[in-house]
N, C-alpha and C positions, 0 to 999 in steps of 0.2 A: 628536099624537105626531110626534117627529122621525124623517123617513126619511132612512139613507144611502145613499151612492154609494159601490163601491170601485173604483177604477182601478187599473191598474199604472202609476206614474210612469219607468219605465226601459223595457227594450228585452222586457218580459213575463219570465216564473220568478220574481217577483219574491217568492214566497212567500204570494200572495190566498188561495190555496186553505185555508191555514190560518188567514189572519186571517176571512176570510168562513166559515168551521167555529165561531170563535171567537164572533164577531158574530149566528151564526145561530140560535145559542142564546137571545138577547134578540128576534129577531126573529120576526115570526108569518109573514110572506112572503119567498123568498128568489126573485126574478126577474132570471135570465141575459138579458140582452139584446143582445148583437152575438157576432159570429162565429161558429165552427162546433167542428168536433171536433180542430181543429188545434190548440190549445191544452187543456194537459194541467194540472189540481191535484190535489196530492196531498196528504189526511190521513191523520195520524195520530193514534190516537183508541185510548185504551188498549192499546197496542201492536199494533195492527190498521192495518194501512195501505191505503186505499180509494187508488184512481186514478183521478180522472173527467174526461170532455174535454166532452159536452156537457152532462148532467144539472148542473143546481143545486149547490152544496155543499152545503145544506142539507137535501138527500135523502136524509143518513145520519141525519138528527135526526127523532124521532117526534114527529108534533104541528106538523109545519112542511110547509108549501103549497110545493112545487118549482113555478118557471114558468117557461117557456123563449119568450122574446117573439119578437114578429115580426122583430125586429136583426138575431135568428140565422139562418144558413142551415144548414138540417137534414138531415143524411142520414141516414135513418130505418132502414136496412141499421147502421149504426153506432151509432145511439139503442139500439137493442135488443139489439144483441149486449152493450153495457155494462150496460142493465138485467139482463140473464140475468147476467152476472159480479156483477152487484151482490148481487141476489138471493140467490146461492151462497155468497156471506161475510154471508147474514143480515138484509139491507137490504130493509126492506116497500117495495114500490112500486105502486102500482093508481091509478084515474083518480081516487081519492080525494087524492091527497096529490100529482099532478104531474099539471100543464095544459100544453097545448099554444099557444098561439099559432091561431090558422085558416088566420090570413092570411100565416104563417111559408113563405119559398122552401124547397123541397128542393134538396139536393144530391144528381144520378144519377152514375151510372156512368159518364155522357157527361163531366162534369166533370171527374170523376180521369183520365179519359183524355183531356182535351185538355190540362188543366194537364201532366202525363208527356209530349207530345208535345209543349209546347212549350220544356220544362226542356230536353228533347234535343236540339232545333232551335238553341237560343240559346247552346250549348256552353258557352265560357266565360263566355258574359254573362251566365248563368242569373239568375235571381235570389234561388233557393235558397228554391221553396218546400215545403212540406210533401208534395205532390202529393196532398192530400185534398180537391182540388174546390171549394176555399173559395172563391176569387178568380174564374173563369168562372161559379158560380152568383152571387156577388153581380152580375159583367157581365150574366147574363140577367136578374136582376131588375132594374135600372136598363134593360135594351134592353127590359122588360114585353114578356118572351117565358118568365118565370118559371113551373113547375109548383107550386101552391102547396098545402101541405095540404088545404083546402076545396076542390080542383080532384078531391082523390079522389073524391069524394062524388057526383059526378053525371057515367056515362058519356061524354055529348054533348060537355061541356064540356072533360075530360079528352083526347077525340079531340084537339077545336079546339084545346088546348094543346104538342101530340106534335108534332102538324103546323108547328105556328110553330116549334118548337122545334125540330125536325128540319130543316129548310129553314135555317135558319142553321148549326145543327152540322156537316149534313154537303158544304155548300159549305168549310165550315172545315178539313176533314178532310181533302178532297180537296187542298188547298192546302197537308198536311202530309204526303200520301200513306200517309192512313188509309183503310181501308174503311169505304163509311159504315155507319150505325148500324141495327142489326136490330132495327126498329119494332116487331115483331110481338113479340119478346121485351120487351125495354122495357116495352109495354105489360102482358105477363102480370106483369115483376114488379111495374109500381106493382099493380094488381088487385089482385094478391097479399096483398100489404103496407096496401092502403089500412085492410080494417076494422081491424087490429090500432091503426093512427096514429090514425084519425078516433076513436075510442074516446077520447083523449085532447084531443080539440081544444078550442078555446072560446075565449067573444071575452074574452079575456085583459084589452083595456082597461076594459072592462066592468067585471069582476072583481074589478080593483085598486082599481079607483073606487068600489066598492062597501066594498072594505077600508077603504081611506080614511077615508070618511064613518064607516067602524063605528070609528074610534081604532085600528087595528091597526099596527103596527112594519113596514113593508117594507125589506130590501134590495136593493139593486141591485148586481147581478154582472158586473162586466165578466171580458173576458178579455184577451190578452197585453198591450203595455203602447202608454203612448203615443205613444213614439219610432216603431214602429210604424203609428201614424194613419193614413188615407190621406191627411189632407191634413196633418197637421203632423210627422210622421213624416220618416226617413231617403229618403223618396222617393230611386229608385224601391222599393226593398228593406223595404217595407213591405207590411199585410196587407191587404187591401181592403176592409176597415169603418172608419166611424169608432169610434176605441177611448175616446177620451176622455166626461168626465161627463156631457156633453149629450145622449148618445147613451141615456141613462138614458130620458129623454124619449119620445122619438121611437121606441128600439127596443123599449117594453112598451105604450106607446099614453096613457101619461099624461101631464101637461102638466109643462112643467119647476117649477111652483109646489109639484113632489111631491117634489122636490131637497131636503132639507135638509142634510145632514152631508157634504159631498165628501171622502173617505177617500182619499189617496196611499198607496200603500203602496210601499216601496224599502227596497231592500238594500241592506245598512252596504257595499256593494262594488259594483263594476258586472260585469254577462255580457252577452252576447248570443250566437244563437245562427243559423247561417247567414249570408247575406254583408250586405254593408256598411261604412259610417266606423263607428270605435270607435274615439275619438280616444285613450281611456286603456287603450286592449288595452294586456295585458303578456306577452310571450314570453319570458319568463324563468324562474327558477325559482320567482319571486314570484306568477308568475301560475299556474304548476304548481301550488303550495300552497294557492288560493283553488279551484282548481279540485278537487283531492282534497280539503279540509278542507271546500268545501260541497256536496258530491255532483255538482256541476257536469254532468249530463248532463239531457237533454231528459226531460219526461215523455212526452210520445206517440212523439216521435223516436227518442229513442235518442241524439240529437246531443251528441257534445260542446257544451259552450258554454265561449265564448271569452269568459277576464277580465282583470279590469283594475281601476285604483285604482277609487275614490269620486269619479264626475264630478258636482260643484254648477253647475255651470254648466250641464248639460242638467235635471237634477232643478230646478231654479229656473225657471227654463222650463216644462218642462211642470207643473210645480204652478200656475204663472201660467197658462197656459190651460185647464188644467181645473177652476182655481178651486176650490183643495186648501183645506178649512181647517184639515189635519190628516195628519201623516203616520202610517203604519207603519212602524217600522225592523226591518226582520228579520236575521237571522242575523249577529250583532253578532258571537257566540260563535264564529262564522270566523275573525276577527283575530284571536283570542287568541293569544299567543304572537309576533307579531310585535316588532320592536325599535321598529320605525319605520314610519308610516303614512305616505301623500301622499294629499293631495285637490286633487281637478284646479277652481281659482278661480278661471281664467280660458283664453283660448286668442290664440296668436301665428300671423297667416296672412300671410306676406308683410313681415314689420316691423310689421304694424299689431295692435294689441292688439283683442279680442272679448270681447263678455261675455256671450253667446248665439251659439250655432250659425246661420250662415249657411245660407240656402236652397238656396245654386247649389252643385251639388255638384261642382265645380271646387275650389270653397272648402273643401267640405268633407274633401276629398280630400288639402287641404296644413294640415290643423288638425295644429299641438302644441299641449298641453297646458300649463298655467301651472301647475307644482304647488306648494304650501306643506306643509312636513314634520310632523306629530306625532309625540309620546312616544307607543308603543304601551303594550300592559300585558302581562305573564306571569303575571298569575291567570287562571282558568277565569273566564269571565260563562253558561258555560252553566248551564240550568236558573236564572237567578236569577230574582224574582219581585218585587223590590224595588228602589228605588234602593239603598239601603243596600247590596244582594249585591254591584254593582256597585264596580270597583276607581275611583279617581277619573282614572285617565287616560279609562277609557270614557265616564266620564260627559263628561268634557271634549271628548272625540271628538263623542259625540251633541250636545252644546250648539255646536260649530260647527258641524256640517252647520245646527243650525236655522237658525245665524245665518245663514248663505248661501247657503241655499235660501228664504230668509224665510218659513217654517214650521215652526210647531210639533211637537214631537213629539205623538202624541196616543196612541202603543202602540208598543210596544217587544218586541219576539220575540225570545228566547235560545235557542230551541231549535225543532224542528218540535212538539214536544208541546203540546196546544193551553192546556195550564192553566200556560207556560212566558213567560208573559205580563206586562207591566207595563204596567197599565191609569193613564193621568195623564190625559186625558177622554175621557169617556163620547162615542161619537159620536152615542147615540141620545138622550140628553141634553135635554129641550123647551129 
């Protein structure tokens, strides 16, 4: 059986949440594998709209394995307070239908509060993150000074882990003029909190492998997008995992031969959200309209996000390094009504032409944009389900993004509703 990967190919919002709602249906395992609760999806599912940042998407569907792999860093104060929300709108969850990872880093309290201390320290240079711990826990897991779920489980070990972990902390703290950290609390809340997590734990590689061998469908979930990367991303203004497909790999514990379907998924527009280049932001009243017309605000944040045309020239890019064989095109039904579209085909830095976004962000910083103009359309594409629904200037719009992103469309999203879909291949497809 073919297993897919979904990415976000833009700067994350990019609408996964419902194509991986959509995908999760056909699949028997839905396994999240990089980042934390900083990234938000939202379905909607017979007029019920669910909100999730770290659970699976596939933990609203009955009969389907949630896994949350070692990629992620978990803050288990924030795992359960969604499961109890979840719960409340109806949602079964028990160690039947969602695994943990073992060897998964947590995210403490120590985290949110140096990420906040150091947002405040870098004033204008911020770099505008969520302040949810994401970024200093993945630093402790690379400095393997990490507390990691398995660490609950045995006293001794959990001491030895405080310890390492406190001797870097609060040498840090003191250097930002924070008081250091109250070990003895620390400690009662992992205690606390450990039986409820270990209840869920398990060597997840194991598991999958096991699925594997039995012919079952896995997806793979990523979360915000690739622009984001740590290393292929808008550095510095990016999130501190790898976001891209490989990470599929590495962050559930299976070998990359378990890759089969690499899913893009991108919006018939570009956002982003927090700081950084966005060479096709628009301040206008253009960019006003993309912003009301697609609800444009963060799911966990709250944040505005900042838009702008259709950039091919980042989206082509990152489908080349995540080795897309297939996009998503979501929220097309946004443009409606426009007269006139631009898609950004290339970029001008200095007189000299680009055809991919430059590293130095010097460069980055003096990008315009090359645009080429289309005929918009003024029929509705919302809710179609067909090409046929479809007016022919849309179809024409979608047929060059492929051509300029050199990929395929392989779904197409007119709406958040998940059966608002136009399936042209299967990505689960042998």
């Amino acid at each position: 059986m073919a297993n897919v990967v979904v990415v976000g190919a833009q700067w994350g919002d990019e609408g996964k949440g419902k194509i991986v709602d959509w995908l999760s249906e056909r699949a028997d395992v839905i396994a999240r594998f990089q980042g934390g609760h900083n990234a938000g999806h939202t379905l909607v599912i017979g007029g019920t709209v669910f909100k999730l940042s770290l659970l699976p998407s596939g933990i609203v569907r009955p009969g389907k394995l949630a896994v949350i792999g070692n990629g992620v860093v978990l803050d288990p104060w924030a795992l359960f307070a969604e499961i109890d929300k979840l719960t409340a709108q109806g949602v079964a969850i028990s160690t039947e239908n969602l695994m943990i990872a073992e060897n998964t880093p947590l995210i403490l309290p120590l985290h949110q509060d140096l990420d906040r201390l150091r947002e405040e320290a870098a004033g204008k240079a911020k770099i505008g993150t969520t302040g949810r711990g994401i970024g200093p826990a993945y630093e402790d897991k690379v400095g393997r000074r990490a507390i990691r779920v398995a660490d609950l489980g045995d006293a001794e070990t959990l001491e030895a882990r405080i310890d390492r972990l406190l001797a870097h902390h609060d040498a840090l703290r003191a250097g930002l003029g924070a008081e250091p950290i109250d070990r003895a609390a620390l400690t009662a809340q992992l205690t606390a909190i450990a039986p409820k997590l270990l209840a869920f734990a398990q060597p997840v590689w194991k598991l999958l492998g096991e699925a594997r061998r039995a012919g079952k469908r896995i997806l793979f979930e990523g979360a915000q997008g690739a622009l984001l990367d740590i290393d292929f991303g808008t550095y510095p203004y990016v999130t501190s995992s790898t976001t891209m497909s490989g990470m599929a790999a590495s962050g559930t514990g299976v070998g990359p031969s378990a890759i089969g379907f690499v899913l893009g998924i991108v919006k018939a527009y570009t956002t982003r959200v927090g700081e950084g280049p966005f060479p096709t932001e628009l301040t206008d009243a253009d960019g006003e309209r993309l912003g009301e017309r697609g609800h444009e605000f963060g799911t966990v944040t709250g944040r505005k996000r900042r838009c702008g045309w259709f950039d091919a020239v980042l989206v082509r890019q990152t489908c080349a390094i995540s080795g897309a064989n297939g996009i998503a095109l979501t929220k097309l039904d946004v443009l409606d009504g426009f007269a006139v579209l631009r898609i950004c085909t290339g970029y001008e830095i200095d007189g000299t032409t680009y055809d991919y976004l430059p590293t130095a962000a010097a460069l980055q910083a003096r990008v315009r944009p090359v645009y080429e103009e289309m005929e918009g359309w003024q029929e509705s594409t919302a809710g179609a389900r067909s090409w046929a629904d479809l007016p022919a200037a849309a179809i024409k719009y979608v047929r060059r993004i492929e051509e300029l992103i050199r990929c395929p469309v392989a779904l197409l999203s007119t709406s958040p509703e998940r059966d608002d879909t136009i399936l042209v291949t299967d990505p689960f497809a042998d």
